[in-house]
C-alpha positions in Angstrom: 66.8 133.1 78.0 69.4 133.0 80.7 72.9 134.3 80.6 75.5 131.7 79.8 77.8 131.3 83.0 81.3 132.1 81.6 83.3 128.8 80.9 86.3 130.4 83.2 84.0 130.4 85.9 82.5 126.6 85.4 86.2 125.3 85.4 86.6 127.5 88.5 83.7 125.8 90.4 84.6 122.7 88.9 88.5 122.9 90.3 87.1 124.3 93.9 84.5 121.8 94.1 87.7 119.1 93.7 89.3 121.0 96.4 86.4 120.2 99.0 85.9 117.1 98.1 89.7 116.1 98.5 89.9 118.5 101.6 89.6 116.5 104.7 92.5 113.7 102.9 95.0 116.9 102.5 96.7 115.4 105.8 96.0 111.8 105.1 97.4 111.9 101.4 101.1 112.2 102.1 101.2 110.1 105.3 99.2 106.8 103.6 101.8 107.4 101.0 104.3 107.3 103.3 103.1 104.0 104.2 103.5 102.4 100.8 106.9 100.4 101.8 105.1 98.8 105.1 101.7 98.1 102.2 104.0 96.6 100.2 106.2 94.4 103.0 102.6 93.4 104.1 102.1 92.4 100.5 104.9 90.3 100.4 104.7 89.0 103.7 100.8 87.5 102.4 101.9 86.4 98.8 105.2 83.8 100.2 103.3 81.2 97.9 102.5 80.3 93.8 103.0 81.9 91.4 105.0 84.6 93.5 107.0 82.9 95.2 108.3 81.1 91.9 109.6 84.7 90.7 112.7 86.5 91.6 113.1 88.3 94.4 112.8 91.7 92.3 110.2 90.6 90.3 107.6 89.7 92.8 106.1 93.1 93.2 107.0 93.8 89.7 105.2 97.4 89.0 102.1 96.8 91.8 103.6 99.7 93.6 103.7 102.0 91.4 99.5 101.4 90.4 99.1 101.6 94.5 100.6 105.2 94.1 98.7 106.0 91.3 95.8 105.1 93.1 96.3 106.7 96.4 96.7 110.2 94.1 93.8 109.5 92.1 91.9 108.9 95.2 93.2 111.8 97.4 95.1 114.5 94.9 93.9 117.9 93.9 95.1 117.1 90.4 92.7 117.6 87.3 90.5 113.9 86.8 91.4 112.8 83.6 95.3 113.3 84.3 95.0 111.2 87.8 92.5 108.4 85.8 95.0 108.4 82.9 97.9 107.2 85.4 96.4 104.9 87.6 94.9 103.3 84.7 97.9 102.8 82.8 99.9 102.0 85.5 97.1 99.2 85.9 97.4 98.0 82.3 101.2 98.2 82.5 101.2 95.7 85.5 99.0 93.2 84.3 100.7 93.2 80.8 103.9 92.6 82.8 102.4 89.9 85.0 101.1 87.9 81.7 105.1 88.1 80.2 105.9 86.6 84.0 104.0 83.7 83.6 101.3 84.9 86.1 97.8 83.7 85.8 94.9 86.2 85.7 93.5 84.3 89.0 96.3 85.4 90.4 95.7 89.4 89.8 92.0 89.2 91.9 94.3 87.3 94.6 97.2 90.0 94.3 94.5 92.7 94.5 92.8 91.7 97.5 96.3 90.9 100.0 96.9 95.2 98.8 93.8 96.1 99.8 93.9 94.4 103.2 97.4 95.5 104.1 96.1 99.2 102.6 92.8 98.7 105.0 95.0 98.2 108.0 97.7 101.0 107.3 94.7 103.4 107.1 92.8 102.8 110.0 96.7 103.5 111.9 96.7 106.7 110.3 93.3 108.2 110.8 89.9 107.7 112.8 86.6 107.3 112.0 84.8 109.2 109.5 87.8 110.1 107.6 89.5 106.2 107.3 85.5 105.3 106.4 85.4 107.6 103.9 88.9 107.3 102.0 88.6 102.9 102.3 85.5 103.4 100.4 87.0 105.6 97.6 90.5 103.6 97.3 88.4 100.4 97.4 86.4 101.5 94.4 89.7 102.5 92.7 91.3 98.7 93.9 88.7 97.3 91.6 89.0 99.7 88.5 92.7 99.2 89.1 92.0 95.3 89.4 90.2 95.4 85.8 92.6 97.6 84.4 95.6 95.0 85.1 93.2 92.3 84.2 92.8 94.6 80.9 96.5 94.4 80.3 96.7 91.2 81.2 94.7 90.4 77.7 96.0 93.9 75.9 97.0 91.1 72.7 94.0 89.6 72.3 91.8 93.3 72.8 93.7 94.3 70.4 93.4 91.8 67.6 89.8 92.2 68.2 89.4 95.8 67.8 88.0 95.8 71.5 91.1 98.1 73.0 90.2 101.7 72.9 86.4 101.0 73.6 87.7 98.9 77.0 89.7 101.5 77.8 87.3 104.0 77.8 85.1 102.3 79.1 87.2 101.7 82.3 87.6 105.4 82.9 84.2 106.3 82.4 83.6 103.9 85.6 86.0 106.1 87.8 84.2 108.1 90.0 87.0 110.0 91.7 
């Protein structure tokens, strides 16, 4: 019978392993960050048509910063898993159950969804070179569709809900994040 690893150690390997993984973003983290208010221009500069351009000013964007945040740190930050999937994902669900008391159709979300990860695709590759912007588009686009299905979640909170289907969609949603 083997000796049991002490669990202090696991959770040490564990929190390093994070560490290496999130290493080579340590400079790239703050800067694409940085770059949220030009993402978001881009945004708006892309969306200047239905059902956007029906809301206010200060509505358009409503809350979709605030997930692109979220999603940046749960791509990039050193922070425990379930604490960065926790807040992206609500985040998510508080943006699409925002959009739905806007008016906004759930086509619109996937359409929202895609002009961000365009204008996020083009503020990255002005940031860093190749592998690094290869690497860190291919986990933030992973995390654009988790965040995608978590607004779409939202979106239809009511009627998951009512149906009992809520807390197993949820769940379900987090398991799927690989960061």
């Amino acid at each position: 019978m083997r000796d049991r690893e002490p669990v202090v150690d696991v959770a040490r390997r564990i929190v390093a392993a994070r560490a290496v993984e999130v290493e080579h973003y340590a400079k790239l983290y703050p800067l694409l960050l940085a770059e949220m208010d030009e993402i978001m221009a881009d945004w708006d500069r892309s969306t200047d048509s239905l059902p956007w351009s029906a809301l206010q000013a200060g509505e358009r964007q409503n809350d979709l910063a605030g997930v692109i945040t979220r999603l940046i740190d749960c791509a990039m930050s050193p922070a425990p898993r379930d604490e960065r999937v926790d807040a992206m994902i609500a985040a998510a669900c508080r943006h699409g159950e925002y959009r739905r008391k806007q008016g906004v159709d759930v086509h619109s979300i996937f359409t929202e969804y895609d002009v961000v990860r365009s204008a996020t695709w083009r503020q990255l590759k002005t940031l860093v070179g190749a592998p690094t912007c290869y690497d860190a588009i291919f986990v933030i686009d992973g995390l654009l569709s988790v965040a995608t299905r978590g607004t779409v979640l939202g979106y239809h909170r009511q009627e998951m809900e009512a149906n009992g289907l809520w807390s197993k969609h949820l769940l379900e949603l987090k398991k799927t994040v690989r960061s």
